[in-house]
DRENLUMVEX-735473 format. One record per residue (C-alpha): residue number from 1; x, y, z. Coordinates in steps of 0.02 Angstrom, whole numbers, always signed. Example, Ala and Ser with C-alpha at 12.3 -4.5 7.8 and 13.67 -1.06 7.14 Angstrom:
BEGIN
+-----+--------+--------+--------+
: num :     c1 :     c2 :     c3 :
+-----+--------+--------+--------+
:   1 :   +615 :   -225 :   +390 :
:   2 :   +684 :    -53 :   +357 :
+-----+--------+--------+--------+
***
This chain:
BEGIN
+-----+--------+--------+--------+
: num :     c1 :     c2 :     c3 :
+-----+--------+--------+--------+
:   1 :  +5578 :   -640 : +12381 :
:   2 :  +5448 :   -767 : +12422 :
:   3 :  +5344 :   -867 : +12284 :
:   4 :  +5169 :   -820 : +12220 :
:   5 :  +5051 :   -917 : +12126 :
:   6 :  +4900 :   -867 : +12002 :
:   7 :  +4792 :   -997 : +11971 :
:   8 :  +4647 :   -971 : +11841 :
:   9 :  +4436 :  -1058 : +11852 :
:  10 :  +4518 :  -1160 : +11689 :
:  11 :  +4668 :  -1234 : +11788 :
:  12 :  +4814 :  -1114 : +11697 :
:  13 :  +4931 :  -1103 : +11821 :
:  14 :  +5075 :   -949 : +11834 :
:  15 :  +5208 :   -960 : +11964 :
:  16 :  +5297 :   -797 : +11999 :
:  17 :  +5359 :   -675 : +12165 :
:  18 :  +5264 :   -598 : +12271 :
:  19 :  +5240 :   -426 : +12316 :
:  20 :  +5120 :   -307 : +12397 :
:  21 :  +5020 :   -390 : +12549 :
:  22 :  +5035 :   -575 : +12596 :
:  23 :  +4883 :   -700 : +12576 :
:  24 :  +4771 :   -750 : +12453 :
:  25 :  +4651 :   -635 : +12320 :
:  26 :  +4518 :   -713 : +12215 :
:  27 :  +4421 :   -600 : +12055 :
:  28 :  +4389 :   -584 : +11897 :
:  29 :  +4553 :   -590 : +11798 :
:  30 :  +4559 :   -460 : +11668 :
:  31 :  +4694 :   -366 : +11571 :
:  32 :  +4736 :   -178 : +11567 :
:  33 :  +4820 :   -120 : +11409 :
:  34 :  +4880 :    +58 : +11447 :
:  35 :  +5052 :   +100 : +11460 :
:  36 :  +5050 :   +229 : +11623 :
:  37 :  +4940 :   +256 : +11739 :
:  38 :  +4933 :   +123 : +11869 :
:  39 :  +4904 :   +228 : +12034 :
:  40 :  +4741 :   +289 : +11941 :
:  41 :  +4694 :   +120 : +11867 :
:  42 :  +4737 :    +44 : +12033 :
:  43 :  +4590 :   +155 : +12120 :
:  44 :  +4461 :   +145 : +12015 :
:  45 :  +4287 :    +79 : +12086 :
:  46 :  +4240 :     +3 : +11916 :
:  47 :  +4392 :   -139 : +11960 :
:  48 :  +4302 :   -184 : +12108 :
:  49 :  +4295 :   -374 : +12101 :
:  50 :  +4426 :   -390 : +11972 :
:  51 :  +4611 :   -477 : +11989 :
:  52 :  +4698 :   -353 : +11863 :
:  53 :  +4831 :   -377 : +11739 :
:  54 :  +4952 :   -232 : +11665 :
:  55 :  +5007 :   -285 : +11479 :
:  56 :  +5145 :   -161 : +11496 :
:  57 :  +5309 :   -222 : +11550 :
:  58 :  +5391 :   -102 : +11693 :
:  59 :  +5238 :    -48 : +11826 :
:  60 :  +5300 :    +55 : +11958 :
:  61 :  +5458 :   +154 : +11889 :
:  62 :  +5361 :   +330 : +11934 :
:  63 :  +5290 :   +292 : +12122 :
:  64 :  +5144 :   +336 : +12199 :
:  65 :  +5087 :   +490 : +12253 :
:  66 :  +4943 :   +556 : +12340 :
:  67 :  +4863 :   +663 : +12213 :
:  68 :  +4836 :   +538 : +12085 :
:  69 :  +4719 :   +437 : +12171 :
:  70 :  +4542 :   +407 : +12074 :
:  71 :  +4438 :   +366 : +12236 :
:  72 :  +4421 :   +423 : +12399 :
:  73 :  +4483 :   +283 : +12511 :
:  74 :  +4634 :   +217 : +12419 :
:  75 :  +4637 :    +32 : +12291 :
:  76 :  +4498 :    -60 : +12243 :
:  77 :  +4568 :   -200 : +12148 :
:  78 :  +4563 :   -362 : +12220 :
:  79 :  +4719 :   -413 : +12168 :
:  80 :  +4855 :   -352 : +12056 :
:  81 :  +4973 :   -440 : +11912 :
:  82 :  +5138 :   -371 : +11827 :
:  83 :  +5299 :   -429 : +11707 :
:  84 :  +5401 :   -312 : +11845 :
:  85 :  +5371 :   -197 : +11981 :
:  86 :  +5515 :    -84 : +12017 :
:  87 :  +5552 :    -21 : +12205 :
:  88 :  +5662 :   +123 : +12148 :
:  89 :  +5550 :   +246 : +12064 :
:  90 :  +5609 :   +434 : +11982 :
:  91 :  +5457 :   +553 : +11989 :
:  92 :  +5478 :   +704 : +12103 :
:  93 :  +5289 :   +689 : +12125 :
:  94 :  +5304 :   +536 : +12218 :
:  95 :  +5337 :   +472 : +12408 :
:  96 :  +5318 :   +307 : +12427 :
:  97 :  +5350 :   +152 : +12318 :
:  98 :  +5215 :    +29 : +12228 :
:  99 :  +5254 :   -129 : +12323 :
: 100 :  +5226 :     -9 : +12503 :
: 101 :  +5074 :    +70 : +12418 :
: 102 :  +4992 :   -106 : +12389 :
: 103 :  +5037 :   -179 : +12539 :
: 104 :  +4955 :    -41 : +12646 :
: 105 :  +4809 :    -49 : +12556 :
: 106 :  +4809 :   -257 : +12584 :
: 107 :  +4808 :   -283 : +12389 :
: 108 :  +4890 :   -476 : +12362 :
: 109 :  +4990 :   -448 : +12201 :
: 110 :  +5116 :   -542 : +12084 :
: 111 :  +5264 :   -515 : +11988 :
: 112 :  +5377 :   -583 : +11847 :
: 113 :  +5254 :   -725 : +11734 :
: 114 :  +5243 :   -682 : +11577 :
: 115 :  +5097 :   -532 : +11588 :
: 116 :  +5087 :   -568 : +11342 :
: 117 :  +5041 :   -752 : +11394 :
: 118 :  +4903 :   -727 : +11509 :
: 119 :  +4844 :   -585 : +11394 :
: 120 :  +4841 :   -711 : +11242 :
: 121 :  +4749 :   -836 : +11350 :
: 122 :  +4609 :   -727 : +11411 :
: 123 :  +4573 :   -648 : +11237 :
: 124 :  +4561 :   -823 : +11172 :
: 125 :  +4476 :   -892 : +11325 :
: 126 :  +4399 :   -739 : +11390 :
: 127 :  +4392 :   -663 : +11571 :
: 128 :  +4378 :   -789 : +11699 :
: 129 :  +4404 :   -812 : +11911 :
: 130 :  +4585 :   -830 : +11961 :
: 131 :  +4659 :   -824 : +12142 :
: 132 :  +4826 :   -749 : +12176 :
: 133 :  +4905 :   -820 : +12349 :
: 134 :  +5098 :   -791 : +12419 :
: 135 :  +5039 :   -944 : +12538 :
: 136 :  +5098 :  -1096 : +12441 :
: 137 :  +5266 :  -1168 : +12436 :
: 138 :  +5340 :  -1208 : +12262 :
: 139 :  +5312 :  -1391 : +12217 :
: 140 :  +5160 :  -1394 : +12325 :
: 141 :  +5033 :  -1489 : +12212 :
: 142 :  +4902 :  -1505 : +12351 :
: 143 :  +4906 :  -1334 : +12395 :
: 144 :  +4874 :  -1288 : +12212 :
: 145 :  +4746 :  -1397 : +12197 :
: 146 :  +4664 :  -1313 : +12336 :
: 147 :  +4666 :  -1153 : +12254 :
: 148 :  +4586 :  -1228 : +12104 :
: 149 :  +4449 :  -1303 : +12195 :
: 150 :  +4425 :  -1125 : +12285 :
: 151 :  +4405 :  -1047 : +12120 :
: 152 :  +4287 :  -1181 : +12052 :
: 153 :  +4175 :  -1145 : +12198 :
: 154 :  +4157 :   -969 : +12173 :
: 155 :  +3999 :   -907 : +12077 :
: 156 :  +4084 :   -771 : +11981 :
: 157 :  +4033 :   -597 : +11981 :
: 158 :  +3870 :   -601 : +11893 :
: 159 :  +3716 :   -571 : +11956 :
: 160 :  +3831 :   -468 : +12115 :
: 161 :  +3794 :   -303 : +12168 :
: 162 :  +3981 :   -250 : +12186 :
: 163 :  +3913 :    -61 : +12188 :
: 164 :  +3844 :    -57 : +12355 :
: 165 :  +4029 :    -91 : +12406 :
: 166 :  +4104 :    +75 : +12328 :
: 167 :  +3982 :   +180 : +12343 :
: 168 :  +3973 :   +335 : +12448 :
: 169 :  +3864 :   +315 : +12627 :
: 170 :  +3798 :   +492 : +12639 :
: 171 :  +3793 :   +627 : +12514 :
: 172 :  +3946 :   +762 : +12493 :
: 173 :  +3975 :   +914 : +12390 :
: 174 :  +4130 :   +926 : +12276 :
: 175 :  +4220 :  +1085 : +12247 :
: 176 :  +4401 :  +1041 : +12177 :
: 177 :  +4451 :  +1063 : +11986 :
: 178 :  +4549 :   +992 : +11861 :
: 179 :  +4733 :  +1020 : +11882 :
: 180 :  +4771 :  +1172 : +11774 :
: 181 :  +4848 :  +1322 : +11745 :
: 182 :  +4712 :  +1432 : +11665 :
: 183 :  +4528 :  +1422 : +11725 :
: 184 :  +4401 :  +1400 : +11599 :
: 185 :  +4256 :  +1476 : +11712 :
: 186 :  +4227 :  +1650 : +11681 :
: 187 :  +4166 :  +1745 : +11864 :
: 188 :  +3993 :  +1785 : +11768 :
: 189 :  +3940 :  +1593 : +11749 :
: 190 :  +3828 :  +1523 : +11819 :
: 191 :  +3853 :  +1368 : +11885 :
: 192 :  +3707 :  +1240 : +11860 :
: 193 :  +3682 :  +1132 : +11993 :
: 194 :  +3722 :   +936 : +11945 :
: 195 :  +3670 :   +770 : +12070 :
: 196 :  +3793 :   +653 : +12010 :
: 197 :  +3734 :   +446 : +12066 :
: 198 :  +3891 :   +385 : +12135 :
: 199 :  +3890 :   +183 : +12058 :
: 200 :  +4085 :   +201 : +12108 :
: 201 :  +4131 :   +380 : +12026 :
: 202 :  +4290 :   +398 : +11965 :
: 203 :  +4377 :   +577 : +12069 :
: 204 :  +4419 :   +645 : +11879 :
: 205 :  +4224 :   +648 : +11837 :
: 206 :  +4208 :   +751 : +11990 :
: 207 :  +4332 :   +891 : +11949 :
: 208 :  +4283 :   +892 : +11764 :
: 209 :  +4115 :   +937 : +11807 :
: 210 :  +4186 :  +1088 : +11926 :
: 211 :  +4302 :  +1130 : +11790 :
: 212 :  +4167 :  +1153 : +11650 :
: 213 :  +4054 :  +1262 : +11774 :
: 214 :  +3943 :  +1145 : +11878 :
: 215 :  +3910 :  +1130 : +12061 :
: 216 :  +3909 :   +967 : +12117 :
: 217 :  +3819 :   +866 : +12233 :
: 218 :  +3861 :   +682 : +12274 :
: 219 :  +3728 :   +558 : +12331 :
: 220 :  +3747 :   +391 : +12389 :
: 221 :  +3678 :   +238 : +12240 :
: 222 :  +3531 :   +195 : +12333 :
: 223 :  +3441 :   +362 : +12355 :
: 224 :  +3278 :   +373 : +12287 :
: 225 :  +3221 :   +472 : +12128 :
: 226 :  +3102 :   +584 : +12229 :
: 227 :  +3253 :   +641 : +12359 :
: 228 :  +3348 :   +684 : +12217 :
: 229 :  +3236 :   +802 : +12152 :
: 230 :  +3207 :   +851 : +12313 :
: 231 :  +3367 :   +935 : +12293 :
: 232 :  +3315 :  +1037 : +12134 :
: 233 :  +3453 :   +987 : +12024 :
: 234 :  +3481 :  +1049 : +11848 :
: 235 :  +3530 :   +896 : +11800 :
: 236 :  +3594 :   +722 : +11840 :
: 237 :  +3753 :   +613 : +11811 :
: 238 :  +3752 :   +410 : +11825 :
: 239 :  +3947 :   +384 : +11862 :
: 240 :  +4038 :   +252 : +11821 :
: 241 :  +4048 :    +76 : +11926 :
: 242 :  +4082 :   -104 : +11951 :
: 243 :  +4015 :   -259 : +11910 :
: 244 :  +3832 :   -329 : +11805 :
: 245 :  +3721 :   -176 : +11802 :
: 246 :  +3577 :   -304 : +11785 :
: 247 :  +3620 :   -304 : +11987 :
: 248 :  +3585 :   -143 : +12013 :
: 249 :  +3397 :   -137 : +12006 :
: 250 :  +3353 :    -10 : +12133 :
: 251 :  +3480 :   +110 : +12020 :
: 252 :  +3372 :    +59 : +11858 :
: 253 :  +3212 :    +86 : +11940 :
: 254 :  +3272 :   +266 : +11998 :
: 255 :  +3335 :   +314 : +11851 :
: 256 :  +3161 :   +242 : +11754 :
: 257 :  +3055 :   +382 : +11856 :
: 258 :  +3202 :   +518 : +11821 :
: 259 :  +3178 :   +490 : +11651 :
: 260 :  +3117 :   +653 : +11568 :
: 261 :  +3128 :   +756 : +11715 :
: 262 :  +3307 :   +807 : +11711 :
: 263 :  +3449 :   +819 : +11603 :
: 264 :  +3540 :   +672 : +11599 :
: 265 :  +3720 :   +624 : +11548 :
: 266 :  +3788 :   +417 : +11582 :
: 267 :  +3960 :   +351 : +11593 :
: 268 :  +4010 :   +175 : +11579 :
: 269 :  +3903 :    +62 : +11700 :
: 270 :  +3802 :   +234 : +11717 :
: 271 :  +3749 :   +226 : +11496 :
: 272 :  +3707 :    +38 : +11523 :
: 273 :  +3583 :    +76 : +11678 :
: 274 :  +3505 :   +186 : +11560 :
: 275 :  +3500 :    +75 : +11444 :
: 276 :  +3397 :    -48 : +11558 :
: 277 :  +3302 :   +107 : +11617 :
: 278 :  +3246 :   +118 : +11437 :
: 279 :  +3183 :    -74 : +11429 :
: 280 :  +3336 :   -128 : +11355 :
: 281 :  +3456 :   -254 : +11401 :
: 282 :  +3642 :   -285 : +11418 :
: 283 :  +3751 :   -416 : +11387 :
: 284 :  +3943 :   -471 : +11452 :
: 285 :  +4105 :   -437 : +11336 :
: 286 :  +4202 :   -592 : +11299 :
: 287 :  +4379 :   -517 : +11372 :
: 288 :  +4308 :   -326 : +11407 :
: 289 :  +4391 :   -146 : +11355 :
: 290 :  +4505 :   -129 : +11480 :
: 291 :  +4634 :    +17 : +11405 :
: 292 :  +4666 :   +182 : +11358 :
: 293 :  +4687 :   +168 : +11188 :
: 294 :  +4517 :   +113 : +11098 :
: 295 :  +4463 :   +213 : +10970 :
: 296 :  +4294 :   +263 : +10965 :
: 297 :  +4206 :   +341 : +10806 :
: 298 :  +4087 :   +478 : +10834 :
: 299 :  +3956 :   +449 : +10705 :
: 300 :  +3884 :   +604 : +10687 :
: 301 :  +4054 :   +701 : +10659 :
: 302 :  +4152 :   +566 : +10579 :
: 303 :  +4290 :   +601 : +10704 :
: 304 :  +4372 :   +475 : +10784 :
: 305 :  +4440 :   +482 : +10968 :
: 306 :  +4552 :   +370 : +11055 :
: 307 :  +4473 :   +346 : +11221 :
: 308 :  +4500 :   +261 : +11398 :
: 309 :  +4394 :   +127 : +11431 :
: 310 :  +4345 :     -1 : +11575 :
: 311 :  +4209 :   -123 : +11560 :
: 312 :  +4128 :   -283 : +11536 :
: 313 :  +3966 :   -244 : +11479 :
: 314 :  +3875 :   -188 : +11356 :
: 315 :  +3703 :   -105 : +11279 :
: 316 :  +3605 :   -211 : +11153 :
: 317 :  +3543 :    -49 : +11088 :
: 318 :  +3419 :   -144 : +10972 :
: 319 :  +3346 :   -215 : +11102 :
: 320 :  +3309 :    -27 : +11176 :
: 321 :  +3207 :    +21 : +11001 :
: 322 :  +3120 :   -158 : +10965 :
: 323 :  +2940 :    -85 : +11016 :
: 324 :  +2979 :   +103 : +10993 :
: 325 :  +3143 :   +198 : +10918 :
: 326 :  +3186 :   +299 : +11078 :
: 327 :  +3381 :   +311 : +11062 :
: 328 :  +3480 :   +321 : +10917 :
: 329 :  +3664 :   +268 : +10927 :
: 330 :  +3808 :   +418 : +10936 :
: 331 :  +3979 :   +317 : +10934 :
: 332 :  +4028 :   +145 : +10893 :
: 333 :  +4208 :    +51 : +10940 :
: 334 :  +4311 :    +20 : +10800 :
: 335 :  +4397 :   -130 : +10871 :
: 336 :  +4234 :   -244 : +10867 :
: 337 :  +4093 :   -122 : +10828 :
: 338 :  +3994 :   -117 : +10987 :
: 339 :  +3898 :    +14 : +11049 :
: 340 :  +3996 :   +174 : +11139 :
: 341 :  +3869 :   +302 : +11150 :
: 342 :  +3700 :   +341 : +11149 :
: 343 :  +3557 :   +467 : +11175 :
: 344 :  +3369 :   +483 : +11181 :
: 345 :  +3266 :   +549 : +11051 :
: 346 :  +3161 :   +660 : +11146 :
: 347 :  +3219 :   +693 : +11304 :
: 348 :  +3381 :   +775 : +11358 :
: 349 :  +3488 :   +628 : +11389 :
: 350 :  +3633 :   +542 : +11316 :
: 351 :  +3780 :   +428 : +11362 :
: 352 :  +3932 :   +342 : +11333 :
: 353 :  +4004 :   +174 : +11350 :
: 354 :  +4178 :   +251 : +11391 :
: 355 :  +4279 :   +377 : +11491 :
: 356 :  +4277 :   +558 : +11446 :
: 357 :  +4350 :   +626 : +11590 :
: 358 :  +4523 :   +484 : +11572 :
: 359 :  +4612 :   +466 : +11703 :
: 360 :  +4727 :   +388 : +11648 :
: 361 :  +4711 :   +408 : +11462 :
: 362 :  +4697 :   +536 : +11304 :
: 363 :  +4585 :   +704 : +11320 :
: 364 :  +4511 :   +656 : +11175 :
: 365 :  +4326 :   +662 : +11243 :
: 366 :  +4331 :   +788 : +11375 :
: 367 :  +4211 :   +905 : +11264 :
: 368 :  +4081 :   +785 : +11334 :
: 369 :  +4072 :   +881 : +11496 :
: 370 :  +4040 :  +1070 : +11403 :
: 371 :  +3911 :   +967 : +11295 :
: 372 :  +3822 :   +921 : +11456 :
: 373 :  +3811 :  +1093 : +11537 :
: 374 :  +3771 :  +1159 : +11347 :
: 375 :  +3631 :  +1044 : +11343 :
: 376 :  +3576 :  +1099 : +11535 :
: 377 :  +3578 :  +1274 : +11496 :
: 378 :  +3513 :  +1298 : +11329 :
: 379 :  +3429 :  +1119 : +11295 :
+-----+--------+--------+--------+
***
């Protein structure tokens, strides 16, 4: 097994062994704290950019499979970090191992440094640019120095429009469902037609949508406001994404003119475009939520839900109200109190800061979807 090296914008160095592709991956180095779940964590659009690091131990003992996937077009990561990555898996689900899985897909990962470590580090530290490469020999000082001054060069992800890279090119319509064994859609429904923005939606948004009764279309990030009501929806969706949402101005300025037209529902990087939409502004997470285990209080119920989460941004939702109270805040994380959900005072729109539809991660939240199509359908 050949070496691999991470080396972090700081100068922490980690040697381990290499698996998936060969060469070198530079991102945003940021820790994942869910126990299971890697396949769907692995193809999700919002890690676009990001070097990714699972706190759990064993990644890998359950394969890959082909249903799992949370984006058409297979990983997204840039790169990929574990404590162990096992080559024999036991799921009769599966047909193919991790390490094959990431090296088709070109993903640079590495194995065996200590996964608690790096954790500690970038919760003190915070997020920062690291390069994985399986191209330097051990002992190789110059080469890691080279590497170092690679990462020092690199601007970081701010300011980057990393959704124009995961978006979809031409609009689709979506038809599949939730894996289940009942069907919650009664043959008399009618199905309300949704336009959900794909920022870099996660496949599980998609089929919860179908499940709870909507027809879906999908449009590319870029379209305008106008050619989405062109398509007389009953209301809109702002997925979730990758990257500074402060990037994604032509999605704020669309979603500005939608405002009060349609019904409108935000996940993730989709509640903090609304947020800017709104006059607002956002602001970057020390470390991020990266997990699927963050409990998130709903503050009109009391009840709290443990939820799945991935992002580095946030809503200063203070900064939505300074001239005019237009939102008022719906849920709040319990780790360090920042805002988690949202919605507008007078029009039909709301959002949250995390994942309803999981994937990986608890059910908790799923009731978000039947909210939406409640609020479509009865207002």
């Amino acid at each position: 097994m050949s070496k691999a090296f991470l080396v972090l914008s700081d100068g922490l160095v980690f040697e381990g062994d290499a698996f998936g592709a060969e060469g070198e991956a530079i991102g945003e180095v940021v820790f994942n704290t869910s126990m299971s779940g890697y396949q769907e964590i692995l193809t999700d659009p919002s890690y676009k950019g990001q070097i990714v690091t699972m706190t759990y131990t064993q990644i890998g003992n359950y394969g890959i499979n082909p249903e799992d996937n949370e984006s058409i077009g297979g990983c997204k990561v840039e790169g990929f970090v574990v404590k162990e990555s096992f080559s024999h898996w036991s799921n009769w689900r599966c047909n193919q191992s991790i390490n094959d899985y990431l090296s088709q897909n070109s993903i640079v990962a590495i194995q065996g440094i200590d996964t608690r470590a790096l954790t500690a580090h970038l919760r003190t530290t915070g997020s920062m640019m690291g390069i994985i490469s399986t191209q330097v020999a051990k002992g190789d000082n110059v080469a890691i120095k080279r590497l170092y001054q690679r990462i020092k060069e690199h601007g970081g992800l701010g300011g980057i429009d990393l959704v124009r890279g995961v978006t979809a090119k031409e609009s689709y319509q979506w038809n599949e469902r939730l894996w289940s064994r009942g069907n919650d859609i009664r043959p008399s429904e009618t199905h309300p037609r949704v336009v959900v923005y794909d920022f870099g939606v996660k496949l599980n948004i998609l089929r919860s949508l179908v499940s709870v009764g909507f027809d879906v279309t999908v449009v590319p990030a870029k379209m305008s406001a106008d050619a989405v009501l062109e398509l007389s929806p009953d209301a809109i969706l702002l997925s979730n994404g990758p990257g500074d949402p402060e990037a994604v101005s032509y999605a704020v300025e669309n979603v500005r003119r939608l405002l009060g037209k349609k019904p409108i529902f935000g996940i993730c990087l989709g509640h903090q475009i609304l947020g800017l939409a709104l006059g607002g502004r956002t602001y970057k997470l020390k470390f991020g939520h990266h997990g699927a285990n963050h409990p998130v209080k709903d503050l009109q119920t009391g009840r709290v839900e443990i939820t799945s989460q991935n992002h580095n941004y946030c809503v200063d939702i203070d900064s939505i109200n300074r001239r005019k109270n237009q939102v008022e805040q719906t849920h709040v994380n319990l780790y360090d109190g920042t805002i988690e959900g949202m919605r507008h005072v007078e029009f039909p729109v709301f959002s949250v800061q995390y994942h309803p539809e999981a994937g990986p991660g608890p059910e908790d939240s799923r009731y978000l979807f039947k909210r939406f199509k409640e609020l479509v359908q009865h207002g």
